[in-house]
C-alpha positions in Angstrom: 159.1 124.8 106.7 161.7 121.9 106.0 160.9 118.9 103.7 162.8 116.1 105.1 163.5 112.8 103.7 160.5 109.9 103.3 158.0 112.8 102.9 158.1 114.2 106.3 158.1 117.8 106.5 158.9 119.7 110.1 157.5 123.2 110.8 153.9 124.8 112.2 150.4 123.9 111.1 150.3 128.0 110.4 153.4 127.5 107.8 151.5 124.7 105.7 147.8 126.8 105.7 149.7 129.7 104.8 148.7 131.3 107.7 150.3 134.7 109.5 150.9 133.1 113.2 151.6 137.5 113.8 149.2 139.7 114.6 146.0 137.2 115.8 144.3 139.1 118.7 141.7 136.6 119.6 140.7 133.2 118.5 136.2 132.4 117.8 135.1 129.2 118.5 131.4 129.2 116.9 129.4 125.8 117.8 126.4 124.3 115.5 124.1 125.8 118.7 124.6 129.7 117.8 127.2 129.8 120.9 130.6 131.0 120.6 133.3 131.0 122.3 136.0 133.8 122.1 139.8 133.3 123.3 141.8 136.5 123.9 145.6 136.8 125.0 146.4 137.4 128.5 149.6 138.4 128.0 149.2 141.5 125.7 146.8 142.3 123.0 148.2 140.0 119.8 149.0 136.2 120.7 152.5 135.2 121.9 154.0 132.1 120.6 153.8 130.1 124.2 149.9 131.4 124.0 149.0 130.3 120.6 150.5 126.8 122.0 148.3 126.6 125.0 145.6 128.3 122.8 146.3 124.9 120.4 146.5 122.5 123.3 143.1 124.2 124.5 141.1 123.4 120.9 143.0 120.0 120.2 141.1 118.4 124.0 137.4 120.9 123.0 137.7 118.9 119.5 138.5 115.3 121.7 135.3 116.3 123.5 133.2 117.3 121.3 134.0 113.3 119.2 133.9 111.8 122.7 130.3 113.2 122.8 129.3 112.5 119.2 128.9 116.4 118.5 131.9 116.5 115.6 132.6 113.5 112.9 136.1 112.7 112.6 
């Protein structure tokens, strides 16, 4: 992670949580209903970088939804 100038800093949301991007085998969405919802790699049996992307991309539009429908507070 690189601090830049103004504040700005440039890396992955998994460097500033502190968070081990290696070794993640599946991904658990549980909703306030009891339902989950569980992500696995297709690719192999850990996530890839390209997978953890999409995998991203996939949660950022379920989290649009779910504010679109009034089931998450901002």
């Amino acid at each position: 992670m690189a601090e830049r100038t103004g504040g700005e800093w440039r890396g992955s949301p998994l460097d500033a949580g502190g968070i081990d991007p290696y070794g993640i085998k599946e991904i658990i969405v549980e909703y306030d209903t009891g339902d989950e919802e569980i992500l696995k790699p297709r690719l192999g049996d850990e996530y890839g970088a390209y997978e953890l992307q999409q995998a991203a991309a996939y949660l950022g539009t379920l989290a649009g939804e779910l504010r679109r429908s009034g089931g998450v507070s901002p």
